[in-house]
N, CA and C atoms as an extended XYZ file, in Angstrom:
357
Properties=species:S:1:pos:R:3:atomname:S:1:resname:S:1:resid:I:1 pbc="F F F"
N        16.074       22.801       -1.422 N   UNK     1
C        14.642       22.733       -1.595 CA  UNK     1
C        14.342       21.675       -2.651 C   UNK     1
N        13.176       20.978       -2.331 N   UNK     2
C        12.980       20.014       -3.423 CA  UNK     2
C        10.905       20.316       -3.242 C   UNK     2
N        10.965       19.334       -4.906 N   UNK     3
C         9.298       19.758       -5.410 CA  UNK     3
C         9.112       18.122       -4.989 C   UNK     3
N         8.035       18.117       -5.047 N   UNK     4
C         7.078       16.504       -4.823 CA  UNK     4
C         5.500       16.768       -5.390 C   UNK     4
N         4.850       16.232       -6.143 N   UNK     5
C         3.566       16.440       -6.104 CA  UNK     5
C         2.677       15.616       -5.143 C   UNK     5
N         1.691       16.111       -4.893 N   UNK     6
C         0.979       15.833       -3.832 CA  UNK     6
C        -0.024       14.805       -4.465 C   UNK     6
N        -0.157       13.759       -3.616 N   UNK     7
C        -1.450       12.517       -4.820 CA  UNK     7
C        -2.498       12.464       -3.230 C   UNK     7
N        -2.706       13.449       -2.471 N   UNK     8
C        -3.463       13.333       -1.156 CA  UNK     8
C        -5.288       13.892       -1.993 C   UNK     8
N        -5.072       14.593       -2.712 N   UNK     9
C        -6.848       14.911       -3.824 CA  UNK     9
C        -6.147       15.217       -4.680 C   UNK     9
N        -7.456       15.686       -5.997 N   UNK    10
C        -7.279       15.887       -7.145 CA  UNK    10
C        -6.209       16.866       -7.533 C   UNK    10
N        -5.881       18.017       -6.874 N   UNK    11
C        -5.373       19.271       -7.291 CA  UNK    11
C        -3.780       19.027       -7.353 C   UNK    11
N        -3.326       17.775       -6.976 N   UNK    12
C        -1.812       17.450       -7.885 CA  UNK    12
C        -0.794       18.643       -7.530 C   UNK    12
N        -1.308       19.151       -6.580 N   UNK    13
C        -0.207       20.379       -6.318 CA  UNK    13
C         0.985       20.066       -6.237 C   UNK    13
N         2.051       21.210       -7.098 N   UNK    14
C         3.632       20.404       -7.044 CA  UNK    14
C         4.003       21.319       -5.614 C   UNK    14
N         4.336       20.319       -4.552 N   UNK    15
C         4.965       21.383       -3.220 CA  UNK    15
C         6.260       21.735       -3.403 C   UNK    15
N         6.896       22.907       -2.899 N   UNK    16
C         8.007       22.790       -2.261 CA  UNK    16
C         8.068       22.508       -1.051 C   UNK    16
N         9.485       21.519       -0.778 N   UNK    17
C         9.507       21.612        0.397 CA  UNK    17
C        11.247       21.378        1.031 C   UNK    17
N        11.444       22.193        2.180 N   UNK    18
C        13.144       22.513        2.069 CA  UNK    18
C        13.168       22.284        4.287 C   UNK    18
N        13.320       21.526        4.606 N   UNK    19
C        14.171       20.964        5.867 CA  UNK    19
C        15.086       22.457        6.139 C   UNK    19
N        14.677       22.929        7.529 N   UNK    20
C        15.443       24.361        7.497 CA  UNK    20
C        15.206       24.202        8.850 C   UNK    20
N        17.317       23.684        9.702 N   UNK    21
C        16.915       23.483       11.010 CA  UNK    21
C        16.580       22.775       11.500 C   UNK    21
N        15.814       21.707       11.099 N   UNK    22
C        14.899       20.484       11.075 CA  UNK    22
C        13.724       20.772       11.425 C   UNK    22
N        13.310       21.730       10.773 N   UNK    23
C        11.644       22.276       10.717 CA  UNK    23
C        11.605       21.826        9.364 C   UNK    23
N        10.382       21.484        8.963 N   UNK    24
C        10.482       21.092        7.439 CA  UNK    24
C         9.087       22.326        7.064 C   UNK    24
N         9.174       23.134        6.043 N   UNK    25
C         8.304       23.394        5.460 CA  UNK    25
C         7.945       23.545        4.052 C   UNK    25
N         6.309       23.759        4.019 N   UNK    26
C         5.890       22.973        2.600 CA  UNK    26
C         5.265       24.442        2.022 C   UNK    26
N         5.432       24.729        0.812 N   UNK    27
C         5.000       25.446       -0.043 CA  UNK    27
C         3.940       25.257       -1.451 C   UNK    27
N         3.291       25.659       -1.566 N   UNK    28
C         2.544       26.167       -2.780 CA  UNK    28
C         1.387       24.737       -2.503 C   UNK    28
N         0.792       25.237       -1.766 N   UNK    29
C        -0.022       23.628       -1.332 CA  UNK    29
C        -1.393       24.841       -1.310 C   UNK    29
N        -2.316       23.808       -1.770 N   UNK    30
C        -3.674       24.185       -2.369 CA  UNK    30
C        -4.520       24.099       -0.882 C   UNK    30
N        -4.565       22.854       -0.030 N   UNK    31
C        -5.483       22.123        1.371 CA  UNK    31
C        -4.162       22.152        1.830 C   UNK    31
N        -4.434       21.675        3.075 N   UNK    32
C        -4.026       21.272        4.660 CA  UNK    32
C        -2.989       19.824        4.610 C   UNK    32
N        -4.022       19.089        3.837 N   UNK    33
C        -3.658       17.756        3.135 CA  UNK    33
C        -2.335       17.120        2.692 C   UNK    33
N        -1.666       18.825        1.714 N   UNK    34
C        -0.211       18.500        0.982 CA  UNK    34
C         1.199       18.960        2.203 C   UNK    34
N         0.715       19.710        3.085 N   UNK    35
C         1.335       19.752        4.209 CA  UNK    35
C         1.859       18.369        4.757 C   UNK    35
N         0.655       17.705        5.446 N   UNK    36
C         0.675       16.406        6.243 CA  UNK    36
C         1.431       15.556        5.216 C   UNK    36
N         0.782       15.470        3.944 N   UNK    37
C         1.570       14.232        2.971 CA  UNK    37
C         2.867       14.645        2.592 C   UNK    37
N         3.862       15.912        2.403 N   UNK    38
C         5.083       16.160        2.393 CA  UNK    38
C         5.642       15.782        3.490 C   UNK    38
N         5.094       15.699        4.973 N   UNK    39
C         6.146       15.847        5.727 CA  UNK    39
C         6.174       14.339        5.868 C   UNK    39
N         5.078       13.529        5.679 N   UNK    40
C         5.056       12.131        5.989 CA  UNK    40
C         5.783       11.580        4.766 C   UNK    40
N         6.096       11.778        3.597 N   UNK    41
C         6.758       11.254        2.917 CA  UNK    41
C         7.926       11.810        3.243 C   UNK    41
N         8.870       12.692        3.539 N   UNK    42
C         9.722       12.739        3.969 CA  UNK    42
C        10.637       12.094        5.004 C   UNK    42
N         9.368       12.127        6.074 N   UNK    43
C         9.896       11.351        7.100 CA  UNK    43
C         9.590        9.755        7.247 C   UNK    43
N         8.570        9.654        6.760 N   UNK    44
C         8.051        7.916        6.785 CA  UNK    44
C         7.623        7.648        5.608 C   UNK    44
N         7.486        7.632        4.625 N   UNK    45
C         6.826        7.440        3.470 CA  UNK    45
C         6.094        6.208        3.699 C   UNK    45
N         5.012        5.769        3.237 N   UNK    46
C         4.352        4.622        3.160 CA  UNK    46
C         3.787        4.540        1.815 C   UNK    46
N         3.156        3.413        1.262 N   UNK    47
C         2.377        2.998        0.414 CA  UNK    47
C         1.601        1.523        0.518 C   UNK    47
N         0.867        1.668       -0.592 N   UNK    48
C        -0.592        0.593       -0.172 CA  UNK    48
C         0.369       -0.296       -1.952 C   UNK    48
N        -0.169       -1.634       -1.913 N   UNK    49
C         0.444       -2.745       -2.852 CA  UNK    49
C        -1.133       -3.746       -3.320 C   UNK    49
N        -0.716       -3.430       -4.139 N   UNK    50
C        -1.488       -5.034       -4.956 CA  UNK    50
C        -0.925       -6.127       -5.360 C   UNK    50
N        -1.409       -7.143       -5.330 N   UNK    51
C        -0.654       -8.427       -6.038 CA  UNK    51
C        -1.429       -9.334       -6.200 C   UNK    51
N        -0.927      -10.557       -6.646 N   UNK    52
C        -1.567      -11.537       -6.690 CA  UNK    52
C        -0.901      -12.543       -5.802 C   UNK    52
N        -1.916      -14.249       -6.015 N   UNK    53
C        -1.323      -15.143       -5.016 CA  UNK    53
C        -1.792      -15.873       -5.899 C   UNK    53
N        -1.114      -17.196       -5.611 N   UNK    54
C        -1.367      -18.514       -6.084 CA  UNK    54
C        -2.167      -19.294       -5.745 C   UNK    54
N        -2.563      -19.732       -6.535 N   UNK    55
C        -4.005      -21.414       -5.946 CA  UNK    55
C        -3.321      -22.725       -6.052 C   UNK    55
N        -4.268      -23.732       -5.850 N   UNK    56
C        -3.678      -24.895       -6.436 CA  UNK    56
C        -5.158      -25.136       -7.267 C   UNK    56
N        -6.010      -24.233       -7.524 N   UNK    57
C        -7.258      -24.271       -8.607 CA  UNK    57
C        -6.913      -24.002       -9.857 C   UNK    57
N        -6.820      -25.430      -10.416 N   UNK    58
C        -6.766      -24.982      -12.015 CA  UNK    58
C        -7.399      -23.915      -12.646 C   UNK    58
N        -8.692      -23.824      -12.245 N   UNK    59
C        -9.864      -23.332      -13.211 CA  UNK    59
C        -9.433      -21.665      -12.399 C   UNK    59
N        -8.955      -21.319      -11.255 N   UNK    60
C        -8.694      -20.100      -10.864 CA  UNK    60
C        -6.916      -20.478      -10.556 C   UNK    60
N        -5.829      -20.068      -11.251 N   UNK    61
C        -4.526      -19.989      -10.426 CA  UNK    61
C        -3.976      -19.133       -9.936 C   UNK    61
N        -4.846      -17.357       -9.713 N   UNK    62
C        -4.144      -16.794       -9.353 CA  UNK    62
C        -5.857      -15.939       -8.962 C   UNK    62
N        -5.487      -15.153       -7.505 N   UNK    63
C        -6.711      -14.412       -7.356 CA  UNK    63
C        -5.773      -13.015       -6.918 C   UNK    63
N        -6.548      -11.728       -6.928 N   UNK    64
C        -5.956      -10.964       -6.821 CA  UNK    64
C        -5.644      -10.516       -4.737 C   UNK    64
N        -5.122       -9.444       -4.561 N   UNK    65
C        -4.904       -9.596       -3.120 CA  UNK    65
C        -4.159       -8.023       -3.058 C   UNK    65
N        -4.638       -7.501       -1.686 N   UNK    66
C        -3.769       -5.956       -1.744 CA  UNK    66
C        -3.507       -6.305        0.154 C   UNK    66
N        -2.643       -5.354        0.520 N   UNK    67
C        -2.821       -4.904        1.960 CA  UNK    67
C        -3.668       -4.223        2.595 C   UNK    67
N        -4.077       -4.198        3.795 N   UNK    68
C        -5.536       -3.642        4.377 CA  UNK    68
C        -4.751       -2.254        4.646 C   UNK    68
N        -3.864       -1.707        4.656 N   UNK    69
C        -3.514       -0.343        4.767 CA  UNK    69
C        -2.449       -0.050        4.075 C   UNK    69
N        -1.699        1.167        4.899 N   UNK    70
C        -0.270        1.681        4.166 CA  UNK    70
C         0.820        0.846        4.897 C   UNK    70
N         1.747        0.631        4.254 N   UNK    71
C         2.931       -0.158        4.935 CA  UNK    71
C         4.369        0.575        4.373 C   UNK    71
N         5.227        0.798        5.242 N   UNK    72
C         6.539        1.274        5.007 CA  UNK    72
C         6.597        1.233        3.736 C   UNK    72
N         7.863        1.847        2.916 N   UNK    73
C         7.536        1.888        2.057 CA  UNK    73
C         9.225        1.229        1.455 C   UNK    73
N        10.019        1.246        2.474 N   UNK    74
C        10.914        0.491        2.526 CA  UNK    74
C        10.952       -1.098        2.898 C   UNK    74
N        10.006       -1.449        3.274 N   UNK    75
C         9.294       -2.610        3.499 CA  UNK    75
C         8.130       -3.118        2.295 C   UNK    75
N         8.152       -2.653        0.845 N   UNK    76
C         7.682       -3.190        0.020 CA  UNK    76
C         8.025       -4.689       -0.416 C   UNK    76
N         9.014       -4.636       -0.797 N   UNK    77
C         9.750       -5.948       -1.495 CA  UNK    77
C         9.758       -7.171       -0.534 C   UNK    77
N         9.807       -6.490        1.484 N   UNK    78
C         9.782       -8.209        2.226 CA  UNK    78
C         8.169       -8.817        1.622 C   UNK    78
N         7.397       -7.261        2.489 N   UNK    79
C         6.044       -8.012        1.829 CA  UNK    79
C         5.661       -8.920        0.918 C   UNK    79
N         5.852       -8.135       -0.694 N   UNK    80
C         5.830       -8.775       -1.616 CA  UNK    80
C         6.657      -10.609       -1.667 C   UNK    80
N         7.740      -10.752       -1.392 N   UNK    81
C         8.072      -12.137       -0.714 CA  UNK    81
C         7.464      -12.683       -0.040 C   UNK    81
N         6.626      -12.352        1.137 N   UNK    82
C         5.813      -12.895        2.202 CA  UNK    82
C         4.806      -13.451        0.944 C   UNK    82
N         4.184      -12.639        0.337 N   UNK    83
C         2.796      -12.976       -0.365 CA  UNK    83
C         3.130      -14.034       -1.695 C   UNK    83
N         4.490      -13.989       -2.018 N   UNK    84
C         4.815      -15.115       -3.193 CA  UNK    84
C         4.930      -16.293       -3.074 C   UNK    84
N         5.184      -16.342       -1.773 N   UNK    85
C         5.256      -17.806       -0.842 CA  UNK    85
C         4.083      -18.714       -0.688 C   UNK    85
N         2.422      -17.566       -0.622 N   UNK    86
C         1.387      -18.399       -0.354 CA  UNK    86
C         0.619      -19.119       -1.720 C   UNK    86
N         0.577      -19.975       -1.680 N   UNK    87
C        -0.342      -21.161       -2.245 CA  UNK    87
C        -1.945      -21.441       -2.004 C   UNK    87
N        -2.961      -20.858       -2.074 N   UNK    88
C        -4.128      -21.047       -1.250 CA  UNK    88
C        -4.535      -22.392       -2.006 C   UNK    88
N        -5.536      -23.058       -0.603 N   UNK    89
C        -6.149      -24.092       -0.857 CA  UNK    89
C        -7.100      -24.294       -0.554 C   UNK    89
N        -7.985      -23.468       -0.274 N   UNK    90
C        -9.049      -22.819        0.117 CA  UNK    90
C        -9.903      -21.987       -0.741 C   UNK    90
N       -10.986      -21.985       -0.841 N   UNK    91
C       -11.454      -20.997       -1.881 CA  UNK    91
C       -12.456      -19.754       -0.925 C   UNK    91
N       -11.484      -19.031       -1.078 N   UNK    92
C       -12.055      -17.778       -0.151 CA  UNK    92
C       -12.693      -16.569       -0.626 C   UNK    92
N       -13.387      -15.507       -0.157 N   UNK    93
C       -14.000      -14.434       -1.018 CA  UNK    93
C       -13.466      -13.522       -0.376 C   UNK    93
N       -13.840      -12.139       -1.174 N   UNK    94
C       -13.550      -10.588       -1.362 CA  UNK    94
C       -13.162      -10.229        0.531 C   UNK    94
N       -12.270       -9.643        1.100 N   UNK    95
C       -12.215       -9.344        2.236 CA  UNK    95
C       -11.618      -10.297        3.117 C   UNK    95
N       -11.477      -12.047        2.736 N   UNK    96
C       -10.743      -12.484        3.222 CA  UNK    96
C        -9.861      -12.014        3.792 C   UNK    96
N        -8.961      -12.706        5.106 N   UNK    97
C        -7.531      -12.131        4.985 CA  UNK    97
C        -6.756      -13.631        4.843 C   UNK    97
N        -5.699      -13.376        3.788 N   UNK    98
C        -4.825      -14.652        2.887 CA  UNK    98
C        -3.536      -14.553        4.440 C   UNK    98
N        -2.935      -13.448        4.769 N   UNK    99
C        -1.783      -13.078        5.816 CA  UNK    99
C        -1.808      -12.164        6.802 C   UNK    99
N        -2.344      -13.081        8.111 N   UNK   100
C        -2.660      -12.288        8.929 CA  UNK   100
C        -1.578      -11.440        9.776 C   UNK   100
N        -1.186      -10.153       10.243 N   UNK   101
C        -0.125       -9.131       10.577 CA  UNK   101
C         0.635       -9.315        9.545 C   UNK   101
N         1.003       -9.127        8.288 N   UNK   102
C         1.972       -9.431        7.651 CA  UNK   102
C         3.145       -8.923        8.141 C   UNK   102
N         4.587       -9.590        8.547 N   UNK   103
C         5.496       -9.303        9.115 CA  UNK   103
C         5.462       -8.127       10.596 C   UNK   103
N         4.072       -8.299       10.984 N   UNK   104
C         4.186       -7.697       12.348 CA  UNK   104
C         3.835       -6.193       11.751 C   UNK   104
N         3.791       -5.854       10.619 N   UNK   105
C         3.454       -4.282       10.496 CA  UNK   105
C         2.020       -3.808       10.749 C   UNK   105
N         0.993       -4.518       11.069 N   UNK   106
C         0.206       -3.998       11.158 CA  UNK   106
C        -1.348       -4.374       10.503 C   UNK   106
N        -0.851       -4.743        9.254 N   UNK   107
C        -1.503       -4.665        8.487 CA  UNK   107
C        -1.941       -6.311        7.588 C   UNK   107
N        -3.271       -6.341        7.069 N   UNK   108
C        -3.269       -7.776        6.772 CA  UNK   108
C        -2.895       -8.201        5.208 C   UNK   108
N        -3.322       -9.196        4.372 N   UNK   109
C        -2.890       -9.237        3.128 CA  UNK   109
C        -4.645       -9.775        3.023 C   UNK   109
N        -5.019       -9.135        1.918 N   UNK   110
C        -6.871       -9.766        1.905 CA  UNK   110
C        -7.025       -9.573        0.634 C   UNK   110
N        -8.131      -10.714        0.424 N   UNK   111
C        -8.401      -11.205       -1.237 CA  UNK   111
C        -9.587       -9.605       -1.283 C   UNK   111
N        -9.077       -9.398       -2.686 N   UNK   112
C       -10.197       -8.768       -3.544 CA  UNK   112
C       -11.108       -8.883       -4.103 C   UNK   112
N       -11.684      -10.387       -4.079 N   UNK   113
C       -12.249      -11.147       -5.242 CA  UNK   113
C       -12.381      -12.020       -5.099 C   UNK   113
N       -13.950      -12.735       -5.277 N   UNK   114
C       -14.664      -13.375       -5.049 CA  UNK   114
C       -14.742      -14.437       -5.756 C   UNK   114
N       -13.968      -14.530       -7.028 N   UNK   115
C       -13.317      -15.353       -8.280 CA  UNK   115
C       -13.481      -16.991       -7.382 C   UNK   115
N       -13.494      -17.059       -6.683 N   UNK   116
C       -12.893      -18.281       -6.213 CA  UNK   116
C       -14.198      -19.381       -5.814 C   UNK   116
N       -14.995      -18.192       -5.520 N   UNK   117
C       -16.332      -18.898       -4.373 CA  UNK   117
C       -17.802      -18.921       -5.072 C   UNK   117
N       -17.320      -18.099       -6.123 N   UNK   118
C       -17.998      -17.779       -7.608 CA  UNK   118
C       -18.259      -18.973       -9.011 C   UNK   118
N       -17.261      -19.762       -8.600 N   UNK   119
C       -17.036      -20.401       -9.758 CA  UNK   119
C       -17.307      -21.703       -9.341 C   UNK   119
């Protein structure tokens, strides 16, 4: 059996949860919520990333940038490579997307911030 806390709402519930058979079940869960998020971190874990990217704008050299969803979570670090690579030369705003499918997962890479189109 192992504990995990739940970050799905506020109530931080610590679950148990113990693979029995290959049924997995979850304990001491407050919502519905810490259910679904134990078994998905177990079995797929995902997470959401921020970063930055590069310009070739002096006056801006770096704007900020996240993924439009959750992405593997074993697949952090290609991402993060994908996004160190780009250089923008363009001055784009909030919602942009900087990488479109990033590596086919799904998901895009898009500016946060308007820093660029602002100035």
């Amino acid at each position: 059996m192992e504990e995990m806390v739940c970050i799905e709402c506020p109530n931080g519930c610590v679950l148990t949860v113990e693979n029995k058979d290959g049924e997995i079940i979850v304990g001491n869960y407050k919502c519905k919520k810490g259910i679904t998020f134990a078994k998905t971190e177990l079995l797929s874990p995902k997470r959401t990333i921020s970063s930055i990217v590069r310009t070739v704008f002096p006056d801006i050299p770096v704007i900020p940038v996240r993924v439009s969803g959750d992405i593997p979570k074993d697949r952090i670090f290609d991402v993060i490579e994908e996004i160190n690579q780009i250089r923008l030369d363009k001055r784009v705003g909030r919602g942009h997307i900087i990488i479109d499918n990033v590596l086919g997962l799904g998901v895009n890479i898009i500016a946060t911030s308007s820093i660029l189109i602002n100035t």
